[in-house]
C-alpha positions as a printed NumPy array, in Angstrom:
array([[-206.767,   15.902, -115.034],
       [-210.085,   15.213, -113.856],
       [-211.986,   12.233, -114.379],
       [-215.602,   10.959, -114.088],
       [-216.555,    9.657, -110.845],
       [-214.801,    6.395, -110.837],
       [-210.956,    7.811, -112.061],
       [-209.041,    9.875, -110.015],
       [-207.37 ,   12.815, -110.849],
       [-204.823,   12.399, -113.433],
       [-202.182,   14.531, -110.975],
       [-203.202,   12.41 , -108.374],
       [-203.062,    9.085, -109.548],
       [-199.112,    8.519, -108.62 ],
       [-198.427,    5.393, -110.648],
       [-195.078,    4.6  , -109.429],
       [-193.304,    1.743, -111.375],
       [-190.766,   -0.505, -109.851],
       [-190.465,   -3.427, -112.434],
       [-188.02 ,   -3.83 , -115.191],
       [-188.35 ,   -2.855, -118.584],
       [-189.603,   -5.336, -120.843],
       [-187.235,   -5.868, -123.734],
       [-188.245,   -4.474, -126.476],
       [-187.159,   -3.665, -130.405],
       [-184.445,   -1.483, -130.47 ],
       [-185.331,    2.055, -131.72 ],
       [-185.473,    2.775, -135.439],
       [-184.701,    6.185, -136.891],
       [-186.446,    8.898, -136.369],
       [-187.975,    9.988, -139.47 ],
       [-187.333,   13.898, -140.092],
       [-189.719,   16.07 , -137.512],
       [-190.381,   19.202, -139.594],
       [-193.897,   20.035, -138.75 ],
       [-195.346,   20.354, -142.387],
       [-198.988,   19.723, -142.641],
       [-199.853,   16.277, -144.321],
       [-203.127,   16.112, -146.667],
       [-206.078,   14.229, -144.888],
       [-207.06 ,   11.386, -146.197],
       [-210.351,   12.121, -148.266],
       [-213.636,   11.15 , -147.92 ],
       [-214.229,   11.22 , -144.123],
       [-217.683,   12.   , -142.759],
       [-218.242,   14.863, -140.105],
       [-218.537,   12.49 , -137.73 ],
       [-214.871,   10.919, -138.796],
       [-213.36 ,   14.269, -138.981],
       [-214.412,   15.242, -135.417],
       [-213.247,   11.742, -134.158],
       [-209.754,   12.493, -135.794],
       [-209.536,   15.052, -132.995],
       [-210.006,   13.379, -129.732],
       [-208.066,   11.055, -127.53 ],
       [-209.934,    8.36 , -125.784],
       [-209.815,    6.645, -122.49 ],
       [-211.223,    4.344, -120.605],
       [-211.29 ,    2.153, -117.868],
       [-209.598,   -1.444, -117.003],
       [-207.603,   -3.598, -118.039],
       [-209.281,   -4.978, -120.628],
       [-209.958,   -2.767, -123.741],
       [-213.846,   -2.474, -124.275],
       [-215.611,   -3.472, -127.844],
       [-216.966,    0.019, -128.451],
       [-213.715,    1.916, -128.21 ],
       [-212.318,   -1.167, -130.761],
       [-215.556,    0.104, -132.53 ],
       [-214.641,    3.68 , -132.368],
       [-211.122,    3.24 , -133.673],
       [-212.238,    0.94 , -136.19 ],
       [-214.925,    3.17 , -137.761],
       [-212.256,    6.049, -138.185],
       [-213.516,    8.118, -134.973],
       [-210.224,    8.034, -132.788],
       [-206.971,   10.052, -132.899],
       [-205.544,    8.241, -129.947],
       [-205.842,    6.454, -126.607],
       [-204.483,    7.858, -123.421],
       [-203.606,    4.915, -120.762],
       [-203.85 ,    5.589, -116.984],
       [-202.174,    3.872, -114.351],
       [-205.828,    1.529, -113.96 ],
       [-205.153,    0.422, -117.336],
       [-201.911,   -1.464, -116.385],
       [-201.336,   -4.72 , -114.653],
       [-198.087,   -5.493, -116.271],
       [-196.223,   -4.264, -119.339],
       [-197.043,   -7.45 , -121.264],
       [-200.679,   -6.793, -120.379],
       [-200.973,   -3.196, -121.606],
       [-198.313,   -4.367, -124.886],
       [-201.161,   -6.998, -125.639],
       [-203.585,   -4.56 , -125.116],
       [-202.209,   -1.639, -127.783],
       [-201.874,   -4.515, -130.04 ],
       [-205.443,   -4.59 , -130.388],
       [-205.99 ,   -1.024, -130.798],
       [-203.53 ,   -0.896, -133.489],
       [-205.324,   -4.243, -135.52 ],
       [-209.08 ,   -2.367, -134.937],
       [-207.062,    0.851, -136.709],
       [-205.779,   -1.168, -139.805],
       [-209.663,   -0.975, -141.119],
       [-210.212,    2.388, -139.724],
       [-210.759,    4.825, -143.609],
       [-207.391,    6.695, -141.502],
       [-204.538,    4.118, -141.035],
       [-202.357,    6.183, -139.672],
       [-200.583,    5.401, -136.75 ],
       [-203.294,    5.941, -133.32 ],
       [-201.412,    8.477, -131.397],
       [-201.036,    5.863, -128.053],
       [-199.715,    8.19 , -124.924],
       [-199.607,    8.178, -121.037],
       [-198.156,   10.413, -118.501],
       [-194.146,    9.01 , -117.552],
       [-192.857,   11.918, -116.931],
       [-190.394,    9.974, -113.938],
       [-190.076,   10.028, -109.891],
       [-193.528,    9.538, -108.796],
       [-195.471,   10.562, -111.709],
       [-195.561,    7.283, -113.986],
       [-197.999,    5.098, -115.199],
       [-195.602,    2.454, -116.461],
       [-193.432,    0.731, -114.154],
       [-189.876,    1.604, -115.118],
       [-187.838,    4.606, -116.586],
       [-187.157,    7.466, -115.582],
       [-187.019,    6.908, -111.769],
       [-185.424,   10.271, -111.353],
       [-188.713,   13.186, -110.529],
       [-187.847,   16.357, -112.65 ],
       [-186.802,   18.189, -109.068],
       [-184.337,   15.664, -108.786],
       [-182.529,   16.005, -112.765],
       [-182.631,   20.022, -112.26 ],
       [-180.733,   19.694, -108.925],
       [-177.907,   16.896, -109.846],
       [-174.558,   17.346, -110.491],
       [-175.097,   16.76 , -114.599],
       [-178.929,   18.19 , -115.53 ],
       [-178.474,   17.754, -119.241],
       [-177.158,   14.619, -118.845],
       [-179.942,   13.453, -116.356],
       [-182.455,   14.34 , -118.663],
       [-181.162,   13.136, -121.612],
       [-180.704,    9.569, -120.026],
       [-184.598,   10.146, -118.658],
       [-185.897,   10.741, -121.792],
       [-183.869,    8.225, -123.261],
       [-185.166,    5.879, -120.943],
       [-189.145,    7.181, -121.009],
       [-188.866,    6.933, -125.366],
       [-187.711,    3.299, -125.25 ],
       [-190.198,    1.994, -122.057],
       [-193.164,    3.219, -124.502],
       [-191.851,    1.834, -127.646],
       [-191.217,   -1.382, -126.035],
       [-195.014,   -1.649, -124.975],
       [-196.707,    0.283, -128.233],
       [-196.628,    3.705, -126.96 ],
       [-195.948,    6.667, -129.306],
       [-196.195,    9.907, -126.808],
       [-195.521,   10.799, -123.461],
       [-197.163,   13.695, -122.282],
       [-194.024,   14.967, -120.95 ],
       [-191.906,   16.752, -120.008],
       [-193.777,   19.113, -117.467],
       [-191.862,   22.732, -118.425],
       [-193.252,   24.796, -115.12 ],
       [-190.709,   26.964, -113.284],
       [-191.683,   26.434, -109.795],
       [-191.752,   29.364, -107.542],
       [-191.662,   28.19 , -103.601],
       [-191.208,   24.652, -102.108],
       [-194.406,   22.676, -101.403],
       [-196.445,   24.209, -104.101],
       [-198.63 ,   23.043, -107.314],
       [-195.718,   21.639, -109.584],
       [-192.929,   21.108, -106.268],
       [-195.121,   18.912, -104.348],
       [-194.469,   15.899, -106.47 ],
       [-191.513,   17.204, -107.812],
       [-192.625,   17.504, -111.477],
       [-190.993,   21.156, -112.122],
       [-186.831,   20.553, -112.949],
       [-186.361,   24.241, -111.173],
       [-187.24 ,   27.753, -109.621],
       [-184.712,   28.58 , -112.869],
       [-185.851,   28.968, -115.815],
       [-182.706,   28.395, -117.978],
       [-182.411,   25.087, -115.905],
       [-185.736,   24.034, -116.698],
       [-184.964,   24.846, -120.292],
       [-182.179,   23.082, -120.227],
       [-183.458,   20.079, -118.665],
       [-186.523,   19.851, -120.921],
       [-184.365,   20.761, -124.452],
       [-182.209,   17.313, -123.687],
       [-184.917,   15.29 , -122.661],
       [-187.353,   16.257, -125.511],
       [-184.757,   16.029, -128.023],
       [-183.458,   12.223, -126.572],
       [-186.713,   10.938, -126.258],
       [-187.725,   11.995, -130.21 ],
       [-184.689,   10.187, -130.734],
       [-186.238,    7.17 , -130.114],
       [-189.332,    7.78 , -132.074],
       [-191.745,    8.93 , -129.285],
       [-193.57 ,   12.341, -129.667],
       [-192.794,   14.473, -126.695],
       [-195.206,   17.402, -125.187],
       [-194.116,   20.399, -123.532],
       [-196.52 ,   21.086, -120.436],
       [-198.166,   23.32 , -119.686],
       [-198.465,   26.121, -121.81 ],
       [-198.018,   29.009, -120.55 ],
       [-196.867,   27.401, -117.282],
       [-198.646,   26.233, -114.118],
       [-195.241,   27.534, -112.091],
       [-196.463,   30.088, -110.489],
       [-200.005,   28.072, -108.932],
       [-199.745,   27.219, -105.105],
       [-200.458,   24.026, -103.925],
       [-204.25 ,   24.45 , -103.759],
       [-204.175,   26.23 , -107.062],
       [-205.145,   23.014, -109.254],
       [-207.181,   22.889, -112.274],
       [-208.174,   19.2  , -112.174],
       [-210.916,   20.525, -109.245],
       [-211.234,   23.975, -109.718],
       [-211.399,   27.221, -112.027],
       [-207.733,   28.937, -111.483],
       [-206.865,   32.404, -112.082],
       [-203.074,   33.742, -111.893],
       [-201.844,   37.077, -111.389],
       [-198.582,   36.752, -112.822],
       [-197.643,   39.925, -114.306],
       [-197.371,   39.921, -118.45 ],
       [-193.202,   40.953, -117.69 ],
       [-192.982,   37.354, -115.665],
       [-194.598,   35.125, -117.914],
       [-192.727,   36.115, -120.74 ],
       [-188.909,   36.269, -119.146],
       [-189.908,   33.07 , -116.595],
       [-192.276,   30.864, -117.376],
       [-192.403,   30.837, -121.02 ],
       [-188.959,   30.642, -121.472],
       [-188.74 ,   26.998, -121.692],
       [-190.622,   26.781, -124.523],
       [-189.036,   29.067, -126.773],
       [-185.928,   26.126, -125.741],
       [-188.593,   23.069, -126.129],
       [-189.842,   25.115, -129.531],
       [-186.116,   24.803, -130.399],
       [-185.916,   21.354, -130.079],
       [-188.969,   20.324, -132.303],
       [-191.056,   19.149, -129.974],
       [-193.548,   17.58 , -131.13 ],
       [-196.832,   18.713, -129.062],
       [-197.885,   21.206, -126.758],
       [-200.604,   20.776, -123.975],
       [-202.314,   24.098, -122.72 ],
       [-203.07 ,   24.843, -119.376],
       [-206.902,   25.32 , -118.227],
       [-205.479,   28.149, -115.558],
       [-206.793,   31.801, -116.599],
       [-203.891,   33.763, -116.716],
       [-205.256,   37.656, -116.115],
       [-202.43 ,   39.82 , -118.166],
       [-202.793,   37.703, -120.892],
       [-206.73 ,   36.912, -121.127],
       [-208.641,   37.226, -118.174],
       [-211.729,   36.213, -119.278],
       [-210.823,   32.374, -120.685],
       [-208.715,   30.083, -119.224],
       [-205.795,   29.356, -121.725],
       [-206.606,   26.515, -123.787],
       [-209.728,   27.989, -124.464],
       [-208.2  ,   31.576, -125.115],
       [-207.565,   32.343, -128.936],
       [-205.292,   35.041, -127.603],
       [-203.549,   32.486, -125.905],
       [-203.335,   29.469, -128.304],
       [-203.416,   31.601, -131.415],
       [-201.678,   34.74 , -130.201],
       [-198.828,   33.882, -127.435],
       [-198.255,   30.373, -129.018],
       [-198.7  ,   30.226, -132.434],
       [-197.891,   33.863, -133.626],
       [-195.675,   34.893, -130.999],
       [-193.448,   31.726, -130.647],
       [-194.28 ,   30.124, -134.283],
       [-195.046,   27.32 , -133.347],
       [-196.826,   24.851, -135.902],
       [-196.715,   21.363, -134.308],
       [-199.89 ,   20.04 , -132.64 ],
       [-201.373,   21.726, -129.936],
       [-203.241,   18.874, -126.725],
       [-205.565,   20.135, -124.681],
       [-205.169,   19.071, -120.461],
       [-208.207,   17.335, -119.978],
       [-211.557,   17.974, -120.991],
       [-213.749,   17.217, -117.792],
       [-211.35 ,   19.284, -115.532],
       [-213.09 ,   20.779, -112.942],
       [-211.786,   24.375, -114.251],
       [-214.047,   24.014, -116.823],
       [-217.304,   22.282, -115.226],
       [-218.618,   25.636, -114.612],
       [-218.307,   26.348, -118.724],
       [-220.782,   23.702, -120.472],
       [-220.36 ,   20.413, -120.924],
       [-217.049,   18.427, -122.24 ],
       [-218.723,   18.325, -125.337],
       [-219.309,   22.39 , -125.408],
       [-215.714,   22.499, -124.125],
       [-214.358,   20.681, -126.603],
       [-215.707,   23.079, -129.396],
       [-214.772,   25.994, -127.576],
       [-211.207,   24.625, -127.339],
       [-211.043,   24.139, -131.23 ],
       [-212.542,   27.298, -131.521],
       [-209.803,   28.813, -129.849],
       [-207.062,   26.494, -131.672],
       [-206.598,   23.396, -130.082],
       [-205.803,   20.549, -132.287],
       [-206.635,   17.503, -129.94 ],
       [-209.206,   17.018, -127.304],
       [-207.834,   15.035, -124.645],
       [-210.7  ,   13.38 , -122.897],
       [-209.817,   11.616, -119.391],
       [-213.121,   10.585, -117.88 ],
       [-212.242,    6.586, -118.479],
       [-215.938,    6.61 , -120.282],
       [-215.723,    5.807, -123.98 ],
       [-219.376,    7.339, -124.319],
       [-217.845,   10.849, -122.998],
       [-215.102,   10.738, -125.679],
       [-218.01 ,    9.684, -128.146],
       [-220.296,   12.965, -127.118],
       [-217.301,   14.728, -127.529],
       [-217.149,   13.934, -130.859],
       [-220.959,   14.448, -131.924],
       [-220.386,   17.894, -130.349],
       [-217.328,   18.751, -132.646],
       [-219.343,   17.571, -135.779],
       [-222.35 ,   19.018, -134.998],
       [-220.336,   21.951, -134.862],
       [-218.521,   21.585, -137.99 ],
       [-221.832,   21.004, -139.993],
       [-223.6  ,   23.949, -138.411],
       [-220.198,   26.382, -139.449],
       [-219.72 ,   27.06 , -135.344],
       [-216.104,   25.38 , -136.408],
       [-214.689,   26.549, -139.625],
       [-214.149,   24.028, -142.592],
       [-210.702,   25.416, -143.035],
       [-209.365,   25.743, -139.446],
       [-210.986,   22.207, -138.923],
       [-208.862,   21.012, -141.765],
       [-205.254,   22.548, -141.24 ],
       [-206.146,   20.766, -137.523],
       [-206.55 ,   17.369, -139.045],
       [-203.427,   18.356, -141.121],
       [-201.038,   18.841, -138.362],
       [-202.712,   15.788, -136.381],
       [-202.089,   13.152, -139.518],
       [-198.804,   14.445, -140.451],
       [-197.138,   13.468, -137.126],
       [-199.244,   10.52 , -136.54 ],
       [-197.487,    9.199, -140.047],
       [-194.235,   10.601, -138.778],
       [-194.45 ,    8.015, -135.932],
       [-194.918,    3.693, -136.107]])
C-alpha cells in the first residue's frame, strides 16, 4: 500500500517482531461462518452508511480524538494498524480498547473490524507469531502443518491485543526467484496446489480462533516482477486468460472452500480479463471472475486506496466510489490521515445521495460488512 507522505509503503514497511506474545484470553468458539447477509441497523444517515464502508488509519502511537470522533458518530467500519502504530503489545491492546469504548455509542455497535498485516517472516506488524515467511511453510518438510501452526499462532497474537482480522494470507503463486511476491518471501510457492494448500490450513486455523482471515490478492499479484508494484505505480499483466484461471486463481477456489472470510483485490490491470480497469475497480473482475464465477459472497477489501496505481484515476475519494461501483465492500484507506479516510467517506455519500451508487447495491454491501462484524467479538 501506499501512504501519504509521511507512511511508507505498506509492502515496505517490514515490521519484524521479536518479542513474546502477551498472554492473552484463550480463544472462544467460533461462531458459525456462513456468509448470510445480516439486516443493517436502521436509521443511519448517508453520511453513516458511507462511513460503514471504510477502514481508517492513522498515525502514532497515540489514537487521535477525531478518529474516536469518527467511530463514535457511527462513520467507521474498522481501523487498520501499521507497524508506526506499535510500541509494545500492551500499548497497541490499550489503544484498541479505546476504539472499542468510542464504538459502544456509535448508532452501529457492532464489533469495529480491527486488522493489520501479520502475515509472518518479515512481513509483521506485531512482534510475535508466525516467524516462519510463507516461502519458508511452502518449502518445509510438513506445509499443512506449518501453516496451520502459523495461523494458529497469527489468530491468537491478534486476539490477545484486540485484533479481529489479519489481512492474510497472501495467495500469489510466484513465478521466478527475486520477484514482486519472492522478494520478501510472502508467496508459499511457484505451485499452485502448494499454495492452496498452505493457505486452506492457515485460513481455516486462524478462523478457528475467531479472527477473520483475507485471501490476497485477488486475482493474484504472482506473476508481477520485482519492479511490477502497485503501491507506486499503475501495473498491467499479460498473463494469458488459460494461466490465471489454472495458476493463479486456483488458491482461491481452495481459500473459497475454507470460508474465508474476506477477499482483498489487487489494483494490477490484468489485460485478458479487463484491460481497461485495474481489478478492484473492474466490475468484470469483482462482479464477474469473483462473485459469479467462484460464488463467492463474503466481503470483498479493497488494497489501498491512495496506491500509486490509482493516483493517475481521481482522487481516493473518486476511487473509492469507483471501487463500490465496481463491487467492493470496504475501502481500505492507508494514508495514516484520518481527514483522507473522512473525504473518503463524504465522497461515498455524496455518491449515494446523487444515485452514482445504487441504494440497493449500497445496502447488500453494508449487509455483508455487519453480518461478519457481529460474527466476530
Amino acid at each position: 500500500m501506499v501512504g501519504s507522505g509521511h507512511r511508507p509503503s505498506r509492502r515496505s514497511v517490514l515490521a519484524a517482531g521479536t518479542g513474546a506474545v502477551a498472554a492473552g484470553a484463550l480463544p472462544l468458539p467460533r461462531p458459525p461462518s456462513g456468509h448470510q447477509p445480516m439486516a443493517q441497523p436502521t436509521a443511519l444517515t448517508p453520511q453513516q452508511q458511507a462511513g460503514q464502508r471504510v477502514v481508517f488509519s492513522y498515525s502514532g502511537t497515540t489514537v487521535p480524538q477525531s478518529l474516536l470522533d469518527q467511530i463514535s458518530s457511527g462513520q467507521a467500519a474498522g481501523v487498520i494498524f501499521f507497524g508506526g502504530n506499535i510500541s509494545s503489545l500492551s500499548q497497541i491492546t490499550a489503544a484498541i480498547k479505546q476504539m472499542r469504548q468510542a464504538n459502544l455509542r456509535s448508532p452501529n455497535p457492532a464489533p469495529l473490524l480491527l486488522m493489520t498485516d501479520q502475515e509472518g517472516g518479515q512481513i509483521r506488524r506485531l512482534p510475535g507469531a508466525p516467524a516462519l515467511s510463507a516461502k519458508q511453510i511452502g518449502a518445509s518438510a510438513d506445509p499443512a502443518g506449518a501453516a496451520t501452526d502459523a495461523g494458529t499462532g497469527a489468530g491468537n497474537l491478534l486476539r490477545s491485543v484486540g485484533m479481529n482480522v489479519n489481512l492474510a494470507p497472501v495467495l500469489d503463486v510466484y513465478r521466478t526467484a527475486g520477484d514482486f511476491e519472492d522478494q520478501y518471501q510472502r508467496s508459499y510457492s511457484t505451485d499452485p496446489e502448494v499454495v492452496s494448500l498452505c493457505g486452506r490450513s492457515f485460513i481455516t486455523a486462524q478462523q478457528a480462533t475467531g479472527v477473520a482471515a483475507t485471501a490476497k490478492h485477488f486475482p493474484g499479484l504472482g506473476p508481477a516482477t520485482a519492479s511490477q508494484n502497485t503501491d507506486l505505480r499503475p501495473v498491467t499483466l499479460t498473463t494469458s486468460l488459460s494461466q490465471l484461471r489454472n495458476v493463479d486463481e486456483v488458491p482461491y477456489v481452495a481459500a473459497l472452500t475454507a470460508g474465508v472470510d474476506l477477499v482483498m483485490v489487487s489494483w494490477a490491470i490484468y489485460s485478458h480479463l479487463d484491460a481497461a480497469h485495474p481489478a478492484g475497480l473492474s466490475s468484470t473482475v469483482v462482479q464477474g471472475e469473483l462473485r459469479q464465477r467462484y460464488s463467492f459472497t463474503g466481503v470483498t477489501v479493497t488494497d489501498a486506496i491512495g496506491a500509486g496505481a490509482l493516483s493517475a484515476l481521481g482522487t481516493p475519494g473518486q476511487n473509492a466510489v469507483a471501487a463500490a461501483a465496481a463491487g467492493m465492500d470496504l475501502v481500505l484507506d492507508a494514508s495514516g490521515d484520518v481527514a483522507t479516510g473522512r473525504a473518503i467517506v463524504s465522497s461515498l455519500a455524496a455518491a449515494l445521495q446523487g444515485g452514482t451508487l445504487g441504494a440497493s447495491n449500497f445496502t447488500a454491501a453494508l449487509g455483508r460488512i455487519n453480518a461478519l462484524r457481529n460474527r466476530l467479538f
